[in-house]
C-alpha positions as CSV (number, residue, x, y, z in Angstrom):
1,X,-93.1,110.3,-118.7
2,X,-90.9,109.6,-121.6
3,X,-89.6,106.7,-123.3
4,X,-87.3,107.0,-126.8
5,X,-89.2,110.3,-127.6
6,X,-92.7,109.2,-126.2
7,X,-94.4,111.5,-123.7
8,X,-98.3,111.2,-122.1
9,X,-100.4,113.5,-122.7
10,X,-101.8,113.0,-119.5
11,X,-98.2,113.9,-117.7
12,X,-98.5,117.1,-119.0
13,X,-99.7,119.9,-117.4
14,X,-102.8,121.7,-119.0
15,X,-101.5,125.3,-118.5
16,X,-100.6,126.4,-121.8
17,X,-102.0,123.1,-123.7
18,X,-105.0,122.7,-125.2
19,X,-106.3,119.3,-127.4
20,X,-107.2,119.4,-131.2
21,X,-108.9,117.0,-133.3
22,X,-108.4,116.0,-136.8
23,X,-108.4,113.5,-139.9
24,X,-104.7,113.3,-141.6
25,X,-105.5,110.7,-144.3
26,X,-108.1,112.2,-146.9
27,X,-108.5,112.0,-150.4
28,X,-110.2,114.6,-153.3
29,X,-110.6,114.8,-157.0
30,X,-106.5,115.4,-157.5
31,X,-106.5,111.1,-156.5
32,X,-109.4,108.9,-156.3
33,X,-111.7,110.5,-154.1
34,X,-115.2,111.9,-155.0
35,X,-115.3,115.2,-153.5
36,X,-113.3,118.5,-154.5
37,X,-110.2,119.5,-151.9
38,X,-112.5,122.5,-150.9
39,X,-115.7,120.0,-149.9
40,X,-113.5,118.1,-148.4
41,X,-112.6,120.6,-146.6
42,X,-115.1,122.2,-145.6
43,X,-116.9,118.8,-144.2
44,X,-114.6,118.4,-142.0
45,X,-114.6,122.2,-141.0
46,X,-118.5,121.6,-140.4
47,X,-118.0,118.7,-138.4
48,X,-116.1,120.6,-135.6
49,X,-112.3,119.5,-136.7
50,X,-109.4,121.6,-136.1
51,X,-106.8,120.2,-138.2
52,X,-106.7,118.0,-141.8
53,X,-104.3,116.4,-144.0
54,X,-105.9,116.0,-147.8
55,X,-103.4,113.4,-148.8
56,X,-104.1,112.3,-152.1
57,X,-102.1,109.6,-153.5
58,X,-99.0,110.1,-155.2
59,X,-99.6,114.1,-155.5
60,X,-99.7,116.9,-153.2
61,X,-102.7,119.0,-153.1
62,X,-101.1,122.3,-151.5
63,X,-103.1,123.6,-149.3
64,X,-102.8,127.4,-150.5
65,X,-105.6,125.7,-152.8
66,X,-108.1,126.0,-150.6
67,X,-109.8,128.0,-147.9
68,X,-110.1,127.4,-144.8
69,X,-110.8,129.5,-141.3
70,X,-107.7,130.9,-139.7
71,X,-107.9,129.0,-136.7
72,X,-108.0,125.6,-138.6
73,X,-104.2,124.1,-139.4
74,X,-103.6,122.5,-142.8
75,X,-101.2,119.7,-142.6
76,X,-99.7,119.4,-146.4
77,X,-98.9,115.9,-147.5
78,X,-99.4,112.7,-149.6
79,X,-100.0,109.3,-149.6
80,X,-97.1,107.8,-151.3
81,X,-96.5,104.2,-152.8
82,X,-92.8,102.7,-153.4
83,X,-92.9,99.1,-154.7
84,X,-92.3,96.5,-151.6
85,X,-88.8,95.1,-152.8
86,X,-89.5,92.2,-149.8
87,X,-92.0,90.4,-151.2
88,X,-95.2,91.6,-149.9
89,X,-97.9,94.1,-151.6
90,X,-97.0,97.5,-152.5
91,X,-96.2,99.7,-149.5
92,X,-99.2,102.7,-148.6
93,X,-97.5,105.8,-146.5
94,X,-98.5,108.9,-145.0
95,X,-96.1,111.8,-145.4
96,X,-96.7,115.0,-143.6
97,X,-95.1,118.3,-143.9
98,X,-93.3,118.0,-147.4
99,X,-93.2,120.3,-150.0
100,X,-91.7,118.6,-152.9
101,X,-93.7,115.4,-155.0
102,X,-91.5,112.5,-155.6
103,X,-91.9,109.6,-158.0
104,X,-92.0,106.9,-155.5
105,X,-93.5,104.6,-157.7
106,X,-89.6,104.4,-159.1
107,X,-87.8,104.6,-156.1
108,X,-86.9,101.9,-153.2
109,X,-89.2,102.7,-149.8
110,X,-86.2,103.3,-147.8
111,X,-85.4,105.9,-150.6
112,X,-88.9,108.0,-150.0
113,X,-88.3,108.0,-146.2
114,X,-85.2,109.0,-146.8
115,X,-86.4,111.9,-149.2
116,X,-89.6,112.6,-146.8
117,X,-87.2,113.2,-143.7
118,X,-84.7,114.9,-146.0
119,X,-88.0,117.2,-146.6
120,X,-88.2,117.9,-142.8
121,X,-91.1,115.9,-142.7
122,X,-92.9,112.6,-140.9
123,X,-93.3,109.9,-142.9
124,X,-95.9,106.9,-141.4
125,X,-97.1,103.4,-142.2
126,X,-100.9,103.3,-143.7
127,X,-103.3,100.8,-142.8
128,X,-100.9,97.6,-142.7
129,X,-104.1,95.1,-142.1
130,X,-105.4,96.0,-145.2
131,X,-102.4,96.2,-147.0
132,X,-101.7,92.6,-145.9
133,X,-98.2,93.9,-144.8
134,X,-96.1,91.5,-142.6
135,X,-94.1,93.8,-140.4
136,X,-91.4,91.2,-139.8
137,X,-90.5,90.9,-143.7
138,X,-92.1,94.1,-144.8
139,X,-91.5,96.7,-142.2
140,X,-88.3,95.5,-139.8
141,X,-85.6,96.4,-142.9
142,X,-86.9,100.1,-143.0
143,X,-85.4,102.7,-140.4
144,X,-86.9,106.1,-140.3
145,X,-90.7,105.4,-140.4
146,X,-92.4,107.6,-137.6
147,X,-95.7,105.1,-136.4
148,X,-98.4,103.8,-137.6
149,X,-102.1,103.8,-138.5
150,X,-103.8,101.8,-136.4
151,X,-107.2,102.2,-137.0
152,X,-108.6,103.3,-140.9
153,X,-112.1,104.1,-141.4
154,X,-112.6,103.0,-145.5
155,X,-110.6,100.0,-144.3
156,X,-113.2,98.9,-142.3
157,X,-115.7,98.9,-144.6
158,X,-113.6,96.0,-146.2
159,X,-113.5,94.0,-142.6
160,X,-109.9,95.0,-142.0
161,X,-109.9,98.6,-140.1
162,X,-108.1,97.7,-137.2
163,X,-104.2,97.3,-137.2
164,X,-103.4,97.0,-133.4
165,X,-102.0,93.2,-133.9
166,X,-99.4,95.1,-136.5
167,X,-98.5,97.7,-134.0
168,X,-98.1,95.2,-131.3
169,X,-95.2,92.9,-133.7
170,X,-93.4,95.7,-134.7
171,X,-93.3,97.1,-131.3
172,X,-92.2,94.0,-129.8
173,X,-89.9,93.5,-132.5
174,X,-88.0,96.9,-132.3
175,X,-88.1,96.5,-128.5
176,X,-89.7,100.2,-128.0
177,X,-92.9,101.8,-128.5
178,X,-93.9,103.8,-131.0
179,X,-97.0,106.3,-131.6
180,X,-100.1,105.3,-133.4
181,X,-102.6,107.4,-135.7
182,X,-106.3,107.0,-136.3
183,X,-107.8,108.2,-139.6
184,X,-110.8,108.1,-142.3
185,X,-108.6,107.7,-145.3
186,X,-111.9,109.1,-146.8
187,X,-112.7,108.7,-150.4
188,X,-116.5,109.0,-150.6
189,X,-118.6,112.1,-150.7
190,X,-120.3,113.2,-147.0
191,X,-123.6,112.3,-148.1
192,X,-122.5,108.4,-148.7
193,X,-122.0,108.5,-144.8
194,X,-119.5,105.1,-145.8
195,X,-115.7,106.9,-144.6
196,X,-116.2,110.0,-143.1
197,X,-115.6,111.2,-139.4
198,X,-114.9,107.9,-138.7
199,X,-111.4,107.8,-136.9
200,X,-109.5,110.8,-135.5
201,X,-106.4,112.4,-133.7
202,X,-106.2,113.8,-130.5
203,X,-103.1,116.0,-129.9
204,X,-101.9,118.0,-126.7
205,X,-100.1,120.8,-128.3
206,X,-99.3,124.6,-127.6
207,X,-100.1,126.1,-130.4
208,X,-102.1,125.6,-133.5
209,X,-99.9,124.7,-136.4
210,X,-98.7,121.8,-138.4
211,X,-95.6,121.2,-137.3
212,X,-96.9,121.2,-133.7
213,X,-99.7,119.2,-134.5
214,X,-97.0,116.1,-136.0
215,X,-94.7,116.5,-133.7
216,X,-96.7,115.7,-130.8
217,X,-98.1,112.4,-133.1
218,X,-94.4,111.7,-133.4
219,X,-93.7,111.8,-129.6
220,X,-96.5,110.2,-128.7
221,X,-98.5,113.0,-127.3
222,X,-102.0,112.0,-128.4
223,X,-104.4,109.9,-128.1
224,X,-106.7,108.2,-130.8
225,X,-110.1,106.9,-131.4
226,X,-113.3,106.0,-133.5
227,X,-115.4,107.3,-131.0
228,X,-114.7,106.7,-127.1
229,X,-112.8,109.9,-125.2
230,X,-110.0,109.0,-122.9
231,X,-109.9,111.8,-119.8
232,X,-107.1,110.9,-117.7
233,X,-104.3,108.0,-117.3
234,X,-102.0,107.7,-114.4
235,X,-99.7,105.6,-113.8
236,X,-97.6,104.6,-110.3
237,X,-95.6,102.4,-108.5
238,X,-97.0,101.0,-105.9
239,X,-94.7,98.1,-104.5
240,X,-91.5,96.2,-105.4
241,X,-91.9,92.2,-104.5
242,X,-88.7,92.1,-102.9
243,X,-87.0,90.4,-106.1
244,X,-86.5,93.2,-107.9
245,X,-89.8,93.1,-109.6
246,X,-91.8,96.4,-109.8
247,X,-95.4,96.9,-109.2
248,X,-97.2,99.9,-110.8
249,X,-100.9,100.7,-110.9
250,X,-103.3,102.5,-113.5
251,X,-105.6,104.7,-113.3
252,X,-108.2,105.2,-116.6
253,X,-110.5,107.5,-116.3
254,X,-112.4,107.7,-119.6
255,X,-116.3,108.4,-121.4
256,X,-119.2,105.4,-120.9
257,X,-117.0,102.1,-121.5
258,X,-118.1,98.4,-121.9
259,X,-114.3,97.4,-121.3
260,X,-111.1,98.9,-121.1
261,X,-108.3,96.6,-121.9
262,X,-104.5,96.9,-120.8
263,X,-102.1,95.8,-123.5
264,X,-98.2,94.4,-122.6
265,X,-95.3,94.3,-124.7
266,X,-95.7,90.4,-126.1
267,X,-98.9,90.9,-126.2
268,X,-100.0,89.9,-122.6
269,X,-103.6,91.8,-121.7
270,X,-106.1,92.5,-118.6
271,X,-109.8,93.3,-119.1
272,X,-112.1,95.3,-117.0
273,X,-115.3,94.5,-118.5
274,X,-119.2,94.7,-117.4
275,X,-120.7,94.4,-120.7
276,X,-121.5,90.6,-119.7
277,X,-123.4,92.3,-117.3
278,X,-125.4,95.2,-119.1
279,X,-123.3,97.8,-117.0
280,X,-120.9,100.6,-118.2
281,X,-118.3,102.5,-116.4
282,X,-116.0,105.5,-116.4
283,X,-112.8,104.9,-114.5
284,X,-110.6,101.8,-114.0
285,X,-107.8,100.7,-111.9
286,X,-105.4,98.3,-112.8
287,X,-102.3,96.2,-110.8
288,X,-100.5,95.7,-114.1
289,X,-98.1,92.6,-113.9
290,X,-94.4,92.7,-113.1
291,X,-91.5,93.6,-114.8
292,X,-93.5,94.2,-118.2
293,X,-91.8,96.9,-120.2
294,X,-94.6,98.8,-121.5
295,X,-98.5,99.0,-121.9
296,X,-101.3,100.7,-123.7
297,X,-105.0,101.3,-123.3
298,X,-107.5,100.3,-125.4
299,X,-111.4,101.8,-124.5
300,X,-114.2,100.3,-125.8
301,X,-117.4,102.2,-126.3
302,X,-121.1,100.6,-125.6
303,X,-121.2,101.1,-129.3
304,X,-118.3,98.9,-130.2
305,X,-116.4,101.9,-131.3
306,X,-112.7,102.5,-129.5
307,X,-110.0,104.6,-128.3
308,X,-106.3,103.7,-128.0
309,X,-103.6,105.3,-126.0
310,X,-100.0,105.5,-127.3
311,X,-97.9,102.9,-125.2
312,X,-96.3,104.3,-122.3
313,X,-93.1,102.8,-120.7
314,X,-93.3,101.2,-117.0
315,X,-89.1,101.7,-116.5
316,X,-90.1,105.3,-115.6
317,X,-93.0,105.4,-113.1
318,X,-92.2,106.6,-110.0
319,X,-93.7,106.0,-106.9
């Protein structure tokens, strides 16, 4: 099930596919991070990761620097900072798949996407919570930016991690969804235990490489999370009302949950949730409300920890 690009994971059919997991916002000595590219590296190696981005700011740190195992993928990039000519703070993105630095500093932001796509590569918006970044004045006048970064691990340590409010505006706004990362943004050595292995990317893809890992981020085949696993969602129509309304029902099937939430375009929402009641669960069904144009998932762990699904677009259910 499609919508502008978007695809499940969960429509797909597991011959061929396989899921990796990986961190694509990291940071090493070449920025402001503590650790050498090659410990950073190899933590995440040692953690059971299958693919990384070290994407220090401003710079790329190739990855023909370091050495990894040949069945872990690489994903060259930066983090790259144009000034915010709309009157907010400076903008934070992630660019993937480039191989040529730029001094965005000294050019507009719609000139870096420009450059980054020009580069053949994806180009997404950091950590807007933290960045305080009003997607209506910050975000609307750019074209070309791929998603966003909806949960940040460092940025949680300063109270604003979470950026699913952001992702909801500028979805609404554009009138279409668009696919979400989860990341560490990890500056801090392992042994600080503060950003690391906090945040990750689940990808559905056919192959190990970088371009197959981003462009299933890009079309929405993925899932993300800080720490809950999401096994299965189906959706279905079920009934029409007889006014032209449709009806369609989910089915979540997910690891131990306190609540699973349902998320509409405007922001409408329906809980299933037993943590009142000292119980968790596995699987869900929902009768999602008429005529909405889209909805995500959101899993949350016993822990507090959560999963998010990329939005997926009601139009096309099918009975």
């Amino acid at each position: 099930m499609a919508s502008d690009g978007l695809i499940s994971p969960f429509d797909i059919d597991d011959e061929g596919y396989f899921w990796l997991k990986g961190n694509l916002h990291s940071h090493t000595t070449n920025s402001d991070g503590k650790p050498s590219p090659q410990e950073r590296l190899d933590g995440y190696v040692n953690q059971g990761y299958d693919f990384l981005c070290i994407s220090d700011h401003y710079t790329i740190t190739r990855i023909d620097t370091v050495s990894a195992p040949d069945d872990f993928v690489l994903v060259q990039g930066a983090e790259i900072h144009p000034e915010n000519p709309f009157g907010g703070q400076t903008h934070h993105f992630l660019a993937y798949n480039i191989d040529e630095d730029m001094d965005s500093k000294r050019m507009p932001p719609q000139h870096v996407i420009n450059e980054v796509r020009r580069q053949g590569g994806s180009i997404w918006l950091a950590h807007p919570h933290w960045s305080s970044i009003n997607i209506l004045r910050d975000t609307l006048p750019l074209n070309g930016l791929a998603g966003i970064e909806v949960f940040n691990t460092t940025c949680r340590c300063a109270g604003r991690g979470e950026s699913s409010v952001h992702w909801d505006d500028w979805m609404d706004l554009l009138g279409r969804p668009i696919p979400a990362l989860s990341n560490d943004d990890s500056h801090a050595l392992e042994s600080e235990n503060r950003d690391t292995y906090g945040g990750w990317n689940m990808v559905k893809v056919k192959e190990r490489s970088a371009k197959a890992i981003i462009d299933a981020l890009e079309r929405g085949c993925a899932y993300v999370s800080s720490g809950p696993e999401i096994r299965d969602i189906q959706l279905r129509r079920v009934d029409d009302t007889g006014d032209g309304k449709q009806v369609v029902e989910a089915s979540i099937r997910c690891s131990e949950a306190q609540s699973i939430l349902a998320v509409f375009d405007s922001h409408g929402t329906e809980f299933r949730d037993r943590s009142g009641h000292g119980k968790t669960f596995e699987e869900a069904t929902f009768t999602l409300r008429p005529n909405v144009r889209w909805v995500r998932f959101e899993i949350i762990a016993p822990d507090g920890t959560k999963a998010w699904s990329n939005p997926m677009d009601l139009a096309k259910v099918g009975r």
